[in-house]
C-alpha positions as protocol buffer text, in pm:
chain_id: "A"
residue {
  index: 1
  type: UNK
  ca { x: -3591 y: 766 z: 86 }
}
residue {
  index: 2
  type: UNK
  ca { x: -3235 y: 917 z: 156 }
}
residue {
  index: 3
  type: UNK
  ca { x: -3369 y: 1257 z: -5 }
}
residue {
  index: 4
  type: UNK
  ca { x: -3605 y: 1290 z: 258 }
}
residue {
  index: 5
  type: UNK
  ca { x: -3348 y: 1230 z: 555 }
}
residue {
  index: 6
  type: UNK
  ca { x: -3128 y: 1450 z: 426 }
}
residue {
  index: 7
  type: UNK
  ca { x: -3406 y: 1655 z: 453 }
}
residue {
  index: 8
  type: UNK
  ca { x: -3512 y: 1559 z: 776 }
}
residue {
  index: 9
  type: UNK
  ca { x: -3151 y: 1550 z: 940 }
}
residue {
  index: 10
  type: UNK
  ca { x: -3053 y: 1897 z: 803 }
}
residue {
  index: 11
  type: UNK
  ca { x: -3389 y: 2074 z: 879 }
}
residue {
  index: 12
  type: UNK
  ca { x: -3580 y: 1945 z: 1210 }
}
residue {
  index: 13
  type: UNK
  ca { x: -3366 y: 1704 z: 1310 }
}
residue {
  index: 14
  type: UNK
  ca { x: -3505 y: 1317 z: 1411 }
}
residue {
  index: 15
  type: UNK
  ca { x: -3563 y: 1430 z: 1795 }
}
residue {
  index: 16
  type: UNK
  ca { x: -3855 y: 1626 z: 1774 }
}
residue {
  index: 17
  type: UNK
  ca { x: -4113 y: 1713 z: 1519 }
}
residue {
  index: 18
  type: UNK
  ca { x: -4137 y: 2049 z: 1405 }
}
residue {
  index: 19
  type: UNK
  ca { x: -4368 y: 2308 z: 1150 }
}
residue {
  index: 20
  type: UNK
  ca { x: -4247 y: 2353 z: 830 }
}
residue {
  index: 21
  type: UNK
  ca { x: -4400 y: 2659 z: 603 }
}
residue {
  index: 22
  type: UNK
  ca { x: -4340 y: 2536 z: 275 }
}
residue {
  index: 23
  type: UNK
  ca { x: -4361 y: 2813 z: -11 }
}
residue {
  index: 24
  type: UNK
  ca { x: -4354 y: 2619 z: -377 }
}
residue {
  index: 25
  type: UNK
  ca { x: -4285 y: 2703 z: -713 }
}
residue {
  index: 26
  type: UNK
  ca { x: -4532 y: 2548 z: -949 }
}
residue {
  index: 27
  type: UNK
  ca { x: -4514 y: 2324 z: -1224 }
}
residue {
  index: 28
  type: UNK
  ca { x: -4281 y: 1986 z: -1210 }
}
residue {
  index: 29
  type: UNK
  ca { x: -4048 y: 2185 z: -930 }
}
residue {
  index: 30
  type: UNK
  ca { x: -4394 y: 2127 z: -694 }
}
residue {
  index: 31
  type: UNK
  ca { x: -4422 y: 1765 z: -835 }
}
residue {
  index: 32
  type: UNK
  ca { x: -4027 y: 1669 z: -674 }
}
residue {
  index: 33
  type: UNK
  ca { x: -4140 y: 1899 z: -363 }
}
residue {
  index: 34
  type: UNK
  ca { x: -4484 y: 1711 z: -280 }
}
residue {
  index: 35
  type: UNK
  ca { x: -4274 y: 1381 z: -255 }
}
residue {
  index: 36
  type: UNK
  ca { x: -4045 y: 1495 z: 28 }
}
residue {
  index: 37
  type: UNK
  ca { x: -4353 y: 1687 z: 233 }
}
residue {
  index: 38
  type: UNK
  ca { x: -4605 y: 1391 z: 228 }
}
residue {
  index: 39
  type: UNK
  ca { x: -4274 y: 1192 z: 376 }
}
residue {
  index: 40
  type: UNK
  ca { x: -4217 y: 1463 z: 611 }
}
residue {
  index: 41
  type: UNK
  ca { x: -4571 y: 1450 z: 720 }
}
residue {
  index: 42
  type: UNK
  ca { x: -4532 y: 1075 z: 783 }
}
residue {
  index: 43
  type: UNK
  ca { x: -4241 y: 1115 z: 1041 }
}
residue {
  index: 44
  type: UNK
  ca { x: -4484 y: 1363 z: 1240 }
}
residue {
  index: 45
  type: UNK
  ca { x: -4367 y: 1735 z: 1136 }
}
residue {
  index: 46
  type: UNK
  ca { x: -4712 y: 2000 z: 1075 }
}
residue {
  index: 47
  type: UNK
  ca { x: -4631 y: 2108 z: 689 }
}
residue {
  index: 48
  type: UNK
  ca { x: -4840 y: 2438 z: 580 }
}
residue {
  index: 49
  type: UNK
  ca { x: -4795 y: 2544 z: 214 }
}
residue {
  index: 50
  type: UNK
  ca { x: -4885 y: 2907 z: 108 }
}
residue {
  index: 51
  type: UNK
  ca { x: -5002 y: 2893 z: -263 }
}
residue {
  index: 52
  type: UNK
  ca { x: -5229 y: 3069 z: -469 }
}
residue {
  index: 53
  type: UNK
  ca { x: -5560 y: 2973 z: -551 }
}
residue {
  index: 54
  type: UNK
  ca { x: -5516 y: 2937 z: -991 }
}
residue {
  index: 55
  type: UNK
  ca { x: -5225 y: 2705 z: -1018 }
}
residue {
  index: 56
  type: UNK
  ca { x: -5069 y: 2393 z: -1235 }
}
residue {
  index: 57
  type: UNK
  ca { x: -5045 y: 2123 z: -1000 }
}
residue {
  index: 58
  type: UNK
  ca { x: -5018 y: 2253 z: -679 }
}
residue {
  index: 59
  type: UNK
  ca { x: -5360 y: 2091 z: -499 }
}
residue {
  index: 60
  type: UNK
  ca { x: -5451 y: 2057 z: -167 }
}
residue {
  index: 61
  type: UNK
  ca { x: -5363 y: 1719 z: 50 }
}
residue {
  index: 62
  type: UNK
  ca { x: -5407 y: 1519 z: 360 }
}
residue {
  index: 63
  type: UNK
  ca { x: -5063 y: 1570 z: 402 }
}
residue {
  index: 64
  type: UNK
  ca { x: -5056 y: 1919 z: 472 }
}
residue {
  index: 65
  type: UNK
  ca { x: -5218 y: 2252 z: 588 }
}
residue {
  index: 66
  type: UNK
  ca { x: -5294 y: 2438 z: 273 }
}
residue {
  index: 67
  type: UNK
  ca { x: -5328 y: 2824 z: 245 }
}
residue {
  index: 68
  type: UNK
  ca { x: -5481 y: 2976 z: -1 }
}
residue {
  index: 69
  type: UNK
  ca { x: -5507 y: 3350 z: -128 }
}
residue {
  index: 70
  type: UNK
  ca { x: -5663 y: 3478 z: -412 }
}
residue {
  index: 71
  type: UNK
  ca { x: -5484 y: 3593 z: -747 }
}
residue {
  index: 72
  type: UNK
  ca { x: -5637 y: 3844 z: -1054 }
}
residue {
  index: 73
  type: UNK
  ca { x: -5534 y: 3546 z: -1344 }
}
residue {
  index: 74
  type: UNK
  ca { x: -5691 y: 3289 z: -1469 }
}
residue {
  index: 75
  type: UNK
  ca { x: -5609 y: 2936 z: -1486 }
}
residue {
  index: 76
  type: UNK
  ca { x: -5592 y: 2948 z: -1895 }
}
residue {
  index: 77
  type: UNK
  ca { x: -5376 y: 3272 z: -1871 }
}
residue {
  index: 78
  type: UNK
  ca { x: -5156 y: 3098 z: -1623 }
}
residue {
  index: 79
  type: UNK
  ca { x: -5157 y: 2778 z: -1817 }
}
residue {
  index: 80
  type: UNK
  ca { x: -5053 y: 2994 z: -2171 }
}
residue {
  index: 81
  type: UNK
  ca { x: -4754 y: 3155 z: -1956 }
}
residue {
  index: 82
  type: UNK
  ca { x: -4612 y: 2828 z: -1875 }
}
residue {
  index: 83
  type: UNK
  ca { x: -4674 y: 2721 z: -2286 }
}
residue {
  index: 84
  type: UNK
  ca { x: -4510 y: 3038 z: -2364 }
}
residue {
  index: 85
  type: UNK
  ca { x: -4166 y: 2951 z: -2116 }
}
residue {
  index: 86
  type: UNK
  ca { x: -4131 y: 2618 z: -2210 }
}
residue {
  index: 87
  type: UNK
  ca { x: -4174 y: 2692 z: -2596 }
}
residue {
  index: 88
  type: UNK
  ca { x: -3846 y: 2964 z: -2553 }
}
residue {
  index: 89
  type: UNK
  ca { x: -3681 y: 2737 z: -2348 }
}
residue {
  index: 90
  type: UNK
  ca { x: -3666 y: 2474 z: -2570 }
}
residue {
  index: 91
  type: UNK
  ca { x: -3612 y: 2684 z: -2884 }
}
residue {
  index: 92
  type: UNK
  ca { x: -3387 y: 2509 z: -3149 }
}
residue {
  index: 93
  type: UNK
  ca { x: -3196 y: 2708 z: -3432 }
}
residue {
  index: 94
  type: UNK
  ca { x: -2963 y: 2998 z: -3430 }
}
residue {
  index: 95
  type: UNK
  ca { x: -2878 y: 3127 z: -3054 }
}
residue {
  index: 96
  type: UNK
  ca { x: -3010 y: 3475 z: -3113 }
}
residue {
  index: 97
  type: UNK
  ca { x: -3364 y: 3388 z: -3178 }
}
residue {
  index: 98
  type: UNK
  ca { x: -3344 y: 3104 z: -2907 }
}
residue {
  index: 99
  type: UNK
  ca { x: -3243 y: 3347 z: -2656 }
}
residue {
  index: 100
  type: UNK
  ca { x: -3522 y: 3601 z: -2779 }
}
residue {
  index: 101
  type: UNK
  ca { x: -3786 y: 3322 z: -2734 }
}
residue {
  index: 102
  type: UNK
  ca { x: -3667 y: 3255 z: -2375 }
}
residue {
  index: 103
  type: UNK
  ca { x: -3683 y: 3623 z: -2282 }
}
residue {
  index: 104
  type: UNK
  ca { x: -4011 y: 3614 z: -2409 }
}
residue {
  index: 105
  type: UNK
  ca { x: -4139 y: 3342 z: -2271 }
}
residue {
  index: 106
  type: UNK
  ca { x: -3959 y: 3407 z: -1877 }
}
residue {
  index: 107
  type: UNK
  ca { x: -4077 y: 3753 z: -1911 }
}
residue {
  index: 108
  type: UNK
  ca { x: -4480 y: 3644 z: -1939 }
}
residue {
  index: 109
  type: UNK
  ca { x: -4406 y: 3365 z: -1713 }
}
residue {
  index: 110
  type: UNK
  ca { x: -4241 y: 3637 z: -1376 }
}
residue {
  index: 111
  type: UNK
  ca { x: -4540 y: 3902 z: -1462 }
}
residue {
  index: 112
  type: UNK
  ca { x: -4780 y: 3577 z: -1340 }
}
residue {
  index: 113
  type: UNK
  ca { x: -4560 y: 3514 z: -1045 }
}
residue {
  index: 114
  type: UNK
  ca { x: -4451 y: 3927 z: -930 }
}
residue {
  index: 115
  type: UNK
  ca { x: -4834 y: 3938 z: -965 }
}
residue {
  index: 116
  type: UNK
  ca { x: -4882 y: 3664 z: -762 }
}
residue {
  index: 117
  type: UNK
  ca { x: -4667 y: 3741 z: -462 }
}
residue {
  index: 118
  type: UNK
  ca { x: -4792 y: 4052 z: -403 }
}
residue {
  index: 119
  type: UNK
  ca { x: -5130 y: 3939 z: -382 }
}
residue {
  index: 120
  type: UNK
  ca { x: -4949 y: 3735 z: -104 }
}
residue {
  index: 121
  type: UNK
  ca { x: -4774 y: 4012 z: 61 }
}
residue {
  index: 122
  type: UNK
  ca { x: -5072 y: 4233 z: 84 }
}
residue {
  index: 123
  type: UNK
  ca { x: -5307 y: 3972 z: 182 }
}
residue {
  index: 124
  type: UNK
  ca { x: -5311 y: 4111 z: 584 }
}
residue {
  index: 125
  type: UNK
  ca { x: -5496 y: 3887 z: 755 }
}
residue {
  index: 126
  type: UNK
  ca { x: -5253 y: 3593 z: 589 }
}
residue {
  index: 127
  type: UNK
  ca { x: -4926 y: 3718 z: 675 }
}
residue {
  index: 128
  type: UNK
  ca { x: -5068 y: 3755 z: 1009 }
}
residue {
  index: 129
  type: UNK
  ca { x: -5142 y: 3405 z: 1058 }
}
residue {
  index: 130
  type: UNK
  ca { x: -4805 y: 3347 z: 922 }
}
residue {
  index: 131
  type: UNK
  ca { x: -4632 y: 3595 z: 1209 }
}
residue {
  index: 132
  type: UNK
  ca { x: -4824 y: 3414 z: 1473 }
}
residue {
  index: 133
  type: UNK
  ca { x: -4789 y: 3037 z: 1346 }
}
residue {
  index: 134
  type: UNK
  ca { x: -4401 y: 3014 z: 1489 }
}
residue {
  index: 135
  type: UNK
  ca { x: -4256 y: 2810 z: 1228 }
}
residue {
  index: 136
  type: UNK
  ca { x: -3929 y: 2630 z: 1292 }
}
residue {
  index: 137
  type: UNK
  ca { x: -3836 y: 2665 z: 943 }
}
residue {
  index: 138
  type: UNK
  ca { x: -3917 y: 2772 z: 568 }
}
residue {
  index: 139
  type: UNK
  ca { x: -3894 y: 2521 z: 252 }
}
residue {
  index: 140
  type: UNK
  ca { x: -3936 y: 2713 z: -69 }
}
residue {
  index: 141
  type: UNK
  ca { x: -3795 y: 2687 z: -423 }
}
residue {
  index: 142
  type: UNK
  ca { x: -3558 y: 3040 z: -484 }
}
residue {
  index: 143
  type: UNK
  ca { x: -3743 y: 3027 z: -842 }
}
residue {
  index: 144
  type: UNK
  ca { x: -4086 y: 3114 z: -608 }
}
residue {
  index: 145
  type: UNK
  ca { x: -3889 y: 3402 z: -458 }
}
residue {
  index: 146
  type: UNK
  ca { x: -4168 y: 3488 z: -251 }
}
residue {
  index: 147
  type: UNK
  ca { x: -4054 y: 3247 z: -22 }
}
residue {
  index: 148
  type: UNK
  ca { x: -3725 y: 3424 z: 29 }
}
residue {
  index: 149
  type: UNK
  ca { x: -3868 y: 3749 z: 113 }
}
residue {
  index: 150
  type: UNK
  ca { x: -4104 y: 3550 z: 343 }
}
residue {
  index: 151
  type: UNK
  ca { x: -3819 y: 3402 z: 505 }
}
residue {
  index: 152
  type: UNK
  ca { x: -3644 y: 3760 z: 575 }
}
residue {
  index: 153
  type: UNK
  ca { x: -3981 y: 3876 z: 731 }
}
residue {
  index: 154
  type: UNK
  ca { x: -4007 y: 3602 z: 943 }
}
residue {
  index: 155
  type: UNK
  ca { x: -3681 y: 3558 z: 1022 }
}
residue {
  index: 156
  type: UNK
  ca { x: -3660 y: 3177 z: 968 }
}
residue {
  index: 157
  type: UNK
  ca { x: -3374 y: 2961 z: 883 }
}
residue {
  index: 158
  type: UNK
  ca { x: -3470 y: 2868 z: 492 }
}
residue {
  index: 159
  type: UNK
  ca { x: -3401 y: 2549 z: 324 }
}
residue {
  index: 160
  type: UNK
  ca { x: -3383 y: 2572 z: -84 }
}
residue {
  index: 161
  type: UNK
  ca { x: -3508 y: 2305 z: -291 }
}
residue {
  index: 162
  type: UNK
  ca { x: -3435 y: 2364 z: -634 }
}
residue {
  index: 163
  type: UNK
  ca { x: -3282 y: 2268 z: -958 }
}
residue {
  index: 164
  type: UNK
  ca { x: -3167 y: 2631 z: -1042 }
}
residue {
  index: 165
  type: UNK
  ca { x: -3249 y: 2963 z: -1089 }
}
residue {
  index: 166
  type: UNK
  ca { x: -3269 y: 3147 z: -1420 }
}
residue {
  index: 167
  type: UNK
  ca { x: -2949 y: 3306 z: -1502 }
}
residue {
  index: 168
  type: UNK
  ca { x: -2740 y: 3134 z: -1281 }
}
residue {
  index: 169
  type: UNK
  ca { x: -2797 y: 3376 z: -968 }
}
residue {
  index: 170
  type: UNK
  ca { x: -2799 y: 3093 z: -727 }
}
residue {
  index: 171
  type: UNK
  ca { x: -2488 y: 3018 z: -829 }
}
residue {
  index: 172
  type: UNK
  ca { x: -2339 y: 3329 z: -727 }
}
residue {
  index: 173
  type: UNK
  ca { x: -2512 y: 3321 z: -420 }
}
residue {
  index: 174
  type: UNK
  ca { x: -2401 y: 2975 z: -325 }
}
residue {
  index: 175
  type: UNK
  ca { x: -2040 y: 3168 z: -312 }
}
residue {
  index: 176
  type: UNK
  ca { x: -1914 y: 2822 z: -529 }
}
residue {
  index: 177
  type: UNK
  ca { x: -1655 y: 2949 z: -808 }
}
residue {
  index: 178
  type: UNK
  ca { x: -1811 y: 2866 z: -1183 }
}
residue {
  index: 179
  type: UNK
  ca { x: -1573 y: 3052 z: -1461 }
}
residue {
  index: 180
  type: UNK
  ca { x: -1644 y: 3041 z: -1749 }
}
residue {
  index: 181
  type: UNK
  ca { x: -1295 y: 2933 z: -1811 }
}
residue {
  index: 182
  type: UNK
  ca { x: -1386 y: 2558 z: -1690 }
}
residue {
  index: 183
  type: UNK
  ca { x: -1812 y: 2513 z: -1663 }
}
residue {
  index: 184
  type: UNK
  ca { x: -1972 y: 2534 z: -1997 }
}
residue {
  index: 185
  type: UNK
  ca { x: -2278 y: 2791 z: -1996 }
}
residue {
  index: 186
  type: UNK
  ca { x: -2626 y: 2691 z: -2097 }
}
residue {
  index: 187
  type: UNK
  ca { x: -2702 y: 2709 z: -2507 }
}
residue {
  index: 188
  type: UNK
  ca { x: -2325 y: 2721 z: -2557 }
}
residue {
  index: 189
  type: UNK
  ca { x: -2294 y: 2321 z: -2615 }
}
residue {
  index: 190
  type: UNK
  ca { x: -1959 y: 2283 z: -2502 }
}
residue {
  index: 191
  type: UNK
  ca { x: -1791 y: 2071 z: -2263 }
}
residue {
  index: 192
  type: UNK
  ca { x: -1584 y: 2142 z: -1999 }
}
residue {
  index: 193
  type: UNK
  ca { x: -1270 y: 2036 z: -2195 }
}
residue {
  index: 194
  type: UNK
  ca { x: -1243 y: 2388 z: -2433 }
}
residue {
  index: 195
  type: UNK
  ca { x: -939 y: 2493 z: -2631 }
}
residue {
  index: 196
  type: UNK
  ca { x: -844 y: 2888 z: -2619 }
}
residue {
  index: 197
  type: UNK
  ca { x: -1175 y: 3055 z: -2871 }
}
residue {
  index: 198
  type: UNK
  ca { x: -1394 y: 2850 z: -2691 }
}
residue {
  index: 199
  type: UNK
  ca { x: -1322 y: 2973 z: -2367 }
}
residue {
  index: 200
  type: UNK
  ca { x: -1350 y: 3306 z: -2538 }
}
residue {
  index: 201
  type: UNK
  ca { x: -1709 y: 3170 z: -2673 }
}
residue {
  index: 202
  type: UNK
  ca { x: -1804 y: 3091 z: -2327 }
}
residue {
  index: 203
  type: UNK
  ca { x: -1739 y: 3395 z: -2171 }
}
residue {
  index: 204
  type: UNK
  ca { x: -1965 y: 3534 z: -2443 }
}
residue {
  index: 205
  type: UNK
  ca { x: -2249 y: 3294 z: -2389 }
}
residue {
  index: 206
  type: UNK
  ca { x: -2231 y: 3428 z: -2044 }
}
residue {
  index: 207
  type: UNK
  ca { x: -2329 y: 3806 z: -2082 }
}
residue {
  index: 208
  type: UNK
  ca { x: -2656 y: 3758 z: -2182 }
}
residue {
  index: 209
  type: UNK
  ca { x: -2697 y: 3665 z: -1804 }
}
residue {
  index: 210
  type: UNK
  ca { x: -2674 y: 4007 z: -1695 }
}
residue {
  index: 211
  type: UNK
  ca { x: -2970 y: 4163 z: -1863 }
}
residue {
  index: 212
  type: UNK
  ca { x: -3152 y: 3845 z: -1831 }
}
residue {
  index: 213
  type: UNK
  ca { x: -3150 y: 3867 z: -1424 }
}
residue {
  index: 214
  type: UNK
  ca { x: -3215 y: 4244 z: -1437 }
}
residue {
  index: 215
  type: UNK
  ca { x: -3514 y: 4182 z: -1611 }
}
residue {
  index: 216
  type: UNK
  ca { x: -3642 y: 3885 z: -1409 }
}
residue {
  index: 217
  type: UNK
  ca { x: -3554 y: 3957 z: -1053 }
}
residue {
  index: 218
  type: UNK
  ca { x: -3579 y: 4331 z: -1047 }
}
residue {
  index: 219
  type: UNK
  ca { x: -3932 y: 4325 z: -1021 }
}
residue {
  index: 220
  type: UNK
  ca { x: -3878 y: 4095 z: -749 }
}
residue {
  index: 221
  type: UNK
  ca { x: -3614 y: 4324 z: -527 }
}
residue {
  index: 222
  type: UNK
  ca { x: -3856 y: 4654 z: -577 }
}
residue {
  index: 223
  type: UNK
  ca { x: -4114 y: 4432 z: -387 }
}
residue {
  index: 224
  type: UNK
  ca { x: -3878 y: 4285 z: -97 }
}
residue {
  index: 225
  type: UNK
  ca { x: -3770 y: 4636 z: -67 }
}
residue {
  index: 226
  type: UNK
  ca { x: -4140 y: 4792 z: -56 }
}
residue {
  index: 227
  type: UNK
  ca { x: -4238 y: 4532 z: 157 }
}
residue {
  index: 228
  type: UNK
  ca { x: -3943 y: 4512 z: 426 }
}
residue {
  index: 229
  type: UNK
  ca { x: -3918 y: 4866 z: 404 }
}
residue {
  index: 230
  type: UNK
  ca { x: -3515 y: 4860 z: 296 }
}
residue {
  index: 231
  type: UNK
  ca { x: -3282 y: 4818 z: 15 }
}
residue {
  index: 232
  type: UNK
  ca { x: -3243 y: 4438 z: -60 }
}
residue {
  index: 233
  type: UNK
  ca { x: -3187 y: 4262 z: -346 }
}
residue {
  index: 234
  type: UNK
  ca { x: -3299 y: 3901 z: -444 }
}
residue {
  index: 235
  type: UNK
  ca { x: -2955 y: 3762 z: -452 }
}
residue {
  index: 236
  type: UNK
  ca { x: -2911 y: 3945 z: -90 }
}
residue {
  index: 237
  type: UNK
  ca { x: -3199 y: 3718 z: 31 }
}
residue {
  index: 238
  type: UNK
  ca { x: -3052 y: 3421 z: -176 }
}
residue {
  index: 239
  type: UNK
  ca { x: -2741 y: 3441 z: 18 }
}
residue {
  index: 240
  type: UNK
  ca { x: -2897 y: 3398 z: 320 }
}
residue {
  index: 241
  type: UNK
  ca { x: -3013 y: 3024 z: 265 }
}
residue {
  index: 242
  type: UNK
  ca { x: -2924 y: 2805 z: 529 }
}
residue {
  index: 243
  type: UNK
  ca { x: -2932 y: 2456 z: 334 }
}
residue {
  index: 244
  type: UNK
  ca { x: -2922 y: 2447 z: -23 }
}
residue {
  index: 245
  type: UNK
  ca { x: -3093 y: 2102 z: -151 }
}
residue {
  index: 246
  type: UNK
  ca { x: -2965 y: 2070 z: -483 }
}
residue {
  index: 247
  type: UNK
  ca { x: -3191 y: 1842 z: -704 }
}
residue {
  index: 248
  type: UNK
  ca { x: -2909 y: 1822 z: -1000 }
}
residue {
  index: 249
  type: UNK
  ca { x: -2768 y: 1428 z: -1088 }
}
residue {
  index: 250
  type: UNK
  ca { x: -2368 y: 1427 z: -1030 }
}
residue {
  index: 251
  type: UNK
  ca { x: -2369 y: 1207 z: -1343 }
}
residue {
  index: 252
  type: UNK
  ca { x: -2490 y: 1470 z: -1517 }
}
residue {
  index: 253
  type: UNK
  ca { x: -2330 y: 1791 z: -1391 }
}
residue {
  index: 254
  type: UNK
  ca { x: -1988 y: 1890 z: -1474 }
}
residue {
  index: 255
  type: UNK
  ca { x: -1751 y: 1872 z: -1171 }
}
residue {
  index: 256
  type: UNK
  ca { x: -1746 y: 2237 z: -951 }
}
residue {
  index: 257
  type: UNK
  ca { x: -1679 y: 2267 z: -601 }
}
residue {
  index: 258
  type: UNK
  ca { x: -1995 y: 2285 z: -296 }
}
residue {
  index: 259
  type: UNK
  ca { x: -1983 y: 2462 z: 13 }
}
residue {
  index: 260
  type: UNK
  ca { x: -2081 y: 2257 z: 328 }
}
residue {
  index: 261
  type: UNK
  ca { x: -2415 y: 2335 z: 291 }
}
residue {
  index: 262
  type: UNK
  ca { x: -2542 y: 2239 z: -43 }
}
residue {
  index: 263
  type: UNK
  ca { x: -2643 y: 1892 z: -50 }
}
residue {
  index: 264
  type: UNK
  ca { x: -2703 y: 1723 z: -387 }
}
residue {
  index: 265
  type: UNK
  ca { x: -3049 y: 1534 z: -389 }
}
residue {
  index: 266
  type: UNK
  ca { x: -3067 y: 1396 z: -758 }
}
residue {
  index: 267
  type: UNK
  ca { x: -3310 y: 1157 z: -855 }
}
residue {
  index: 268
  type: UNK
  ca { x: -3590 y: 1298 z: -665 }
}
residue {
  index: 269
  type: UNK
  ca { x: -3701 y: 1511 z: -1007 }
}
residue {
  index: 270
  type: UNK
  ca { x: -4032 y: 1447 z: -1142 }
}
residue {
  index: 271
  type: UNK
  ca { x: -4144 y: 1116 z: -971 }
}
residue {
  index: 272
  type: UNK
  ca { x: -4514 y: 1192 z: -1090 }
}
residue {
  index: 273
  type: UNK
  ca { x: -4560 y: 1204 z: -1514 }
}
residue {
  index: 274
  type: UNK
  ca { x: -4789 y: 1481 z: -1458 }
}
residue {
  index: 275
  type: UNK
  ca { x: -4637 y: 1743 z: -1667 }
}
residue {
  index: 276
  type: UNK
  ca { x: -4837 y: 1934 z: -1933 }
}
residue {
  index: 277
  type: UNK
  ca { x: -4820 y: 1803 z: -2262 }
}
């Protein structure tokens, strides 16, 4: 699969085999993941994935080490936080109330996950294991962005596989220009060929983005901070990503310009139809 050596060629390399901790997001962003670890496994590298115990889809395999820690949820309150996202995010009707649904619906969505990784981060005899395992490198998803204040502890070279971050923060932190003047933003329905007012429109559309990543990555950068005992934010640890794997389709992207180290993977989304109904 030329996903997977991409993968393999800008991570471990073909020489040698190495040990990948792999720190997921859940839902169909572990469903794309799984793919590229059980082919990593294959070519001889030790995979270990830190999840939590009450999850979608994210299930232990032959494949890899799994690591487990407990969480105070439910598997029908996690299950209802995911209904509650995905109803907001695909809202239809006036903007206002589509955008209220989605704030709704991320907000019950990061109380699961802040909850969740600092079950992680105080779970002692875990992040001990994880100090003493070595690992050659880190393969999260920024939306999990555990994984990124992992990767600070541990001081590992991280690899990103996502599709995006809510927001657009990664896009900022990928250091790639997007204005407004030229990439449409998301609920705006324009193209990337706009006359004068919608330019003006976009710029608009884009606002909204600032509250939206206060909201859902503070909670995030009062943890790194607590945890690695200084001032960080979660776009500071963003920008530290060594290899961005991109899983967006050109075809269906408008044109922007990538740095050297962002690598577009599309057509590796979703190769198992195991999404909730």
């Amino acid at each position: 699969s030329p996903p997977a050596v991409l993968l393999l060629l800008s991570l471990l390399g073909l020489a040698a085999a190495g040990k990948l901790l792999v720190v997921p997001a859940d839902g169909s962003h572990w469903l794309s993941m799984r793919e590229v670890l059980d082919i990593l496994r294959q070519r001889g590298h030790e995979v270990v994935v830190v999840a939590p115990e009450v999850t979608l889809h994210i299930k232990p395999s032959k494949n890899f080490v799994m690591k487990m820690y407990s969480v105070p949820f439910t598997q029908e309150e996690l299950e209802k936080a995911f209904k509650a996202f995905f109803r907001g995010s695909f809202e239809e009707g006036w903007i206002l109330k589509r955008l209220l649904k989605m704030h709704k619906g991320i907000k019950t969505l990061t109380d699961c996950w802040v909850t969740s990784c600092e079950q992680l981060l105080q779970n002692k005899e875990l992040i001990r294991y994880l100090e003493e395992s070595k690992f050659d490198a880190i393969l999260t998803d920024p939306v999990a962005t555990c994984g990124l204040i992992l990767a600070e502890h541990l001081s590992l070279p991280s690899v990103y596989f996502l599709r995006g971050v809510p927001c657009g923060l990664d896009l900022d932190a990928r250091l790639c220009p997007s204005p407004p003047s030229y990439i449409p933003r998301s609920f705006s329905d324009l193209t990337d060929r706009m006359t004068f007012l919608q330019r003006v429109k976009n710029l608009l559309f884009d606002i909204p983005n600032i509250f939206l990543c206060d909201f859902a990555f503070e909670p995030y950068s009062k943890l790194a901070s607590e945890f690695l005992q200084r001032e960080v934010t979660v776009q500071d640890l963003l920008r530290k990503g060594s290899v961005w794997l991109l899983r967006s389709e050109f075809v269906l992207e408008y044109p922007r310009p990538l740095m050297p180290n962002i690598i577009p993977i599309g057509g590796v989304n979703c190769a198992h139809k195991e999404l909730p109904q």
